[in-house]
C-alpha positions in Angstrom: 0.0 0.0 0.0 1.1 3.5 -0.7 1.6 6.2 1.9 -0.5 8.9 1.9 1.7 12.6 2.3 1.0 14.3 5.6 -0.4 17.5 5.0 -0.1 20.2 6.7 2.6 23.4 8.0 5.9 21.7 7.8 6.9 23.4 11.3 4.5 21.3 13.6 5.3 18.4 15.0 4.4 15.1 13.1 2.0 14.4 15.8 0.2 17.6 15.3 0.3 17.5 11.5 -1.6 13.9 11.6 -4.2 15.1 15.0 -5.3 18.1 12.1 -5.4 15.5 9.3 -7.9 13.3 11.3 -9.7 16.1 12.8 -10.3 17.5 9.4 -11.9 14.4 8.4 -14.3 14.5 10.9 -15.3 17.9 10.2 -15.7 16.7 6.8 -17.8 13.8 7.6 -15.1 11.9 6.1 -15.3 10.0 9.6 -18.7 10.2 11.2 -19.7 10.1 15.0 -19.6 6.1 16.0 -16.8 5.6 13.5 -14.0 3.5 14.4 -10.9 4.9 14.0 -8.0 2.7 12.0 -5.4 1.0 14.3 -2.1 2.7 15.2 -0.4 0.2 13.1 -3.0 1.0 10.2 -2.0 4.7 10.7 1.8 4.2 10.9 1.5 2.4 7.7 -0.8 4.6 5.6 1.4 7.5 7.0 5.0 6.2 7.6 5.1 7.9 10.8 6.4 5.7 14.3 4.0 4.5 16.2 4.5 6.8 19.3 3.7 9.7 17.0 0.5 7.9 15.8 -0.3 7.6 19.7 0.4 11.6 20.8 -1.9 12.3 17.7 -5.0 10.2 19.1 -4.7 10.8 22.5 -4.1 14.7 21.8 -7.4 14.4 19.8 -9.2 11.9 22.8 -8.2 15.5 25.3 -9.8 17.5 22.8 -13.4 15.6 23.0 -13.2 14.3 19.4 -12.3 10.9 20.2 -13.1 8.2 22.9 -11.5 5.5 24.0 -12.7 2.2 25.1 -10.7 -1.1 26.5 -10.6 -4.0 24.3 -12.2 -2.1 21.5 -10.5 0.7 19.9 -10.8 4.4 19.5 -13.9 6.3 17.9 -15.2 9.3 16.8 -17.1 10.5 20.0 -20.8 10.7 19.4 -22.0 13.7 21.7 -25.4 13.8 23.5 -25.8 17.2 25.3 -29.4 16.1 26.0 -28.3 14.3 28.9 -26.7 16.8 30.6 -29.7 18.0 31.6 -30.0 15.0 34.2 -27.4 17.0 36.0 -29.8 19.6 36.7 -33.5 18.1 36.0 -35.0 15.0 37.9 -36.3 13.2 34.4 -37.4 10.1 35.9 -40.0 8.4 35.4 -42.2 6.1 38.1 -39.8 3.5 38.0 -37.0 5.9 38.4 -35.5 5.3 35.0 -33.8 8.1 33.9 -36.3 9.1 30.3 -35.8 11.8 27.7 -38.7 14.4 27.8 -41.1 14.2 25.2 -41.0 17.6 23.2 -43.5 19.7 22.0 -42.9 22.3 19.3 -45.1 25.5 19.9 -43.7 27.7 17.2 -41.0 27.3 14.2 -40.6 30.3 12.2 -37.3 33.1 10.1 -36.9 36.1 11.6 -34.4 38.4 12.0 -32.3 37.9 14.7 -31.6 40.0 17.4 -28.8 41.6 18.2 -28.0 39.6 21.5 -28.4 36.4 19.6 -26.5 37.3 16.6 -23.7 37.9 18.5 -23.9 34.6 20.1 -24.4 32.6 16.7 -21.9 34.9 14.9 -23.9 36.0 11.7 -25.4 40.0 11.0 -27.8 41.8 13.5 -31.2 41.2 11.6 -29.4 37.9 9.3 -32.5 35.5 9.0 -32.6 33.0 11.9 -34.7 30.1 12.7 -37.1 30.7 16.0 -38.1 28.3 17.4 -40.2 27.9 21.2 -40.3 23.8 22.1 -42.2 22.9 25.1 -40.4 19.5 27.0 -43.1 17.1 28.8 -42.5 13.9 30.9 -45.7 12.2 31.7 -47.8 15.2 29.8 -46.6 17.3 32.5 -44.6 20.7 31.2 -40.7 20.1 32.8 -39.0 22.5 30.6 -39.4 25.6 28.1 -37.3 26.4 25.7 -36.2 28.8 23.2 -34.0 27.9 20.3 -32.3 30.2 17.8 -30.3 29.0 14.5 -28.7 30.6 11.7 -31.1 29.7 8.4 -28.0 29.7 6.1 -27.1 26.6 7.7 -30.2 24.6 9.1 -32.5 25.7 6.5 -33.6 22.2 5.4 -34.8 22.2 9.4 -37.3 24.2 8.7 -39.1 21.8 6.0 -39.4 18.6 8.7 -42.4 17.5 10.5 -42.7 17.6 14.1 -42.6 13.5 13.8 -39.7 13.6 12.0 -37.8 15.9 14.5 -38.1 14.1 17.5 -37.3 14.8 21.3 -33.8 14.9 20.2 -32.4 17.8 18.0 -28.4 17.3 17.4 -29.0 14.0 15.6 -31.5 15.6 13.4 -29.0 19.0 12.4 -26.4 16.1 11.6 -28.7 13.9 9.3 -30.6 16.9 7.5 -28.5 19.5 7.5 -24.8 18.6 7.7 -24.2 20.4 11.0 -22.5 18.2 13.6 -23.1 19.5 17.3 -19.3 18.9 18.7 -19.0 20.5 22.2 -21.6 23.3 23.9 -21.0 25.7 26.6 -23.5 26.2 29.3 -24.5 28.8 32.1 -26.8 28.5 34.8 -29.0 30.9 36.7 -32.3 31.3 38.4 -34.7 33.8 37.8 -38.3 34.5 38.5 -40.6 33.2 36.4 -42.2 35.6 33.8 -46.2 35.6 33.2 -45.7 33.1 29.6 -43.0 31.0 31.4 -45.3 30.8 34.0 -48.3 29.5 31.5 -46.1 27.2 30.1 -44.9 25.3 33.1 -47.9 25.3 35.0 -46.7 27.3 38.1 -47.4 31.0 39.8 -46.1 33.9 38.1 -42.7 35.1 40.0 -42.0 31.3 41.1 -38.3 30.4 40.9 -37.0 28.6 38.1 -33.9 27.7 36.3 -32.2 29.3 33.3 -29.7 27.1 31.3 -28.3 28.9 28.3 -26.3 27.0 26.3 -24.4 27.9 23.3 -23.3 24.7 21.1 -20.9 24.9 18.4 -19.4 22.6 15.9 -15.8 20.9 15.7 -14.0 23.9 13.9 -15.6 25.9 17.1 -18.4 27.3 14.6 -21.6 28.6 17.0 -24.5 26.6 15.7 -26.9 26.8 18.6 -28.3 29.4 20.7 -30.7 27.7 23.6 -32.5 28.7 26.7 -34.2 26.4 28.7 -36.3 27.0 31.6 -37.3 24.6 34.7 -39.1 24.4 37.5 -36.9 25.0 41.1 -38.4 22.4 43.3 -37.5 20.1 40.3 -33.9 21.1 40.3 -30.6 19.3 41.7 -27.2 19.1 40.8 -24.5 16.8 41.4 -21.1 16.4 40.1 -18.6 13.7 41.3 -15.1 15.7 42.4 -11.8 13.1 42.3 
């Protein structure tokens, strides 16, 4: 088999010349979330590089979040799911105690200009058309979260052309599969407010009652914002843990 030339700036390590190799192929979709990634031998091979270099170039990519590792089986591309992170902060059991992804509910879909405070977040033009979008989250038919959700249309246009069915409670999957945009890390900030007279109406609770504000801000591999969300819970139905080592 022939090697394939390493790419890249000629000044970089090896290591870091063959991490931005594979990285662009994910971003690419050359390699796709749940992909496993060749052998270290396969690598050395296709690349004529030593094997130690092959290794600083997964693990560097394995620190970054792109990759996962797992005993006995190999390295992948990592397959995110940001949706579960809200277990961190939301009690979505259900009678049983299993742990269950809210149902969603999608209350209004529509382009409009963005606004200042969310262009900035998503990068693009004050007034650039955006997609709007207000998505109610149920467990058990009972309101748990409300959320607002903001994307540029020059990249999720074909999001706006699905059926509720076809969307699902789960939205990263769906910007990957329709639209080519692969959800790759997020940022998150949490605060509590009162709740407003429409949060209020969605949730089911008294005007001015406490709840939770998680904004989160999720971009792509190449750091791109995709994502601007605000979701909204109940107090009494919040708790956090984290495990400290």
């Amino acid at each position: 088999m022939s090697m394939t030339a390493l790419a890249g700036d000629e000044r970089l390590p090896l290591y870091q010349r063959l991490a931005e190799v594979l990285r662009r192929d994910v971003m690419e979709g050359v390699r796709r979330p749940g992909d496993r990634m060749p052998s270290e031998t396969a690598l050395s091979a296709e690349y004529g590089l030593a094997p130690g270099t092959v290794r600083q170039a997964l693990s560097a990519l394995v620190d970054d979040g792109l990759l996962e590792r797992f005993h006995g089986r190999g390295t992948f591309v990592r397959r995110p799911s940001f949706d579960r992170s809200l277990f961190r902060f939301f009690r979505f059991r259900d009678a049983s105690g299993e742990w269950r992804i809210p149902e969603s509910r999608i209350l209004k879909r529509s382009v409009e200009p963005a606004p200042s405070h969310i262009a900035r977040q998503l990068r693009i033009k004050d007034g650039e058309p955006a997609i709007s979008m207000s998505r109610l989250r149920l467990l058990n038919e009972a309101p748990v979260l409300a959320e607002e959700i903001w994307l540029p249309k020059a990249r999720f246009g074909a999001f706006l052309d699905l059926s509720e069915s076809a969307i699902g409670p789960l939205l990263y999957p769906v910007y990957d599969a329709q639209c080519g945009q692969l959800v790759a890390r997020a940022e998150e900030t949490l605060t509590a407010e009162p709740a407003s007279r429409e949060t209020a109406r969605l949730l089911r609770i008294d005007t001015g009652a406490p709840v939770i504000v998680i904004d989160r801000l999720a971009k792509g591999f190449d750091d791109t914002p995709l994502e601007w969300r605000r979701s909204k819970g109940r107090a009494d139905q919040f708790h956090y843990h984290t495990e400290i080592r």
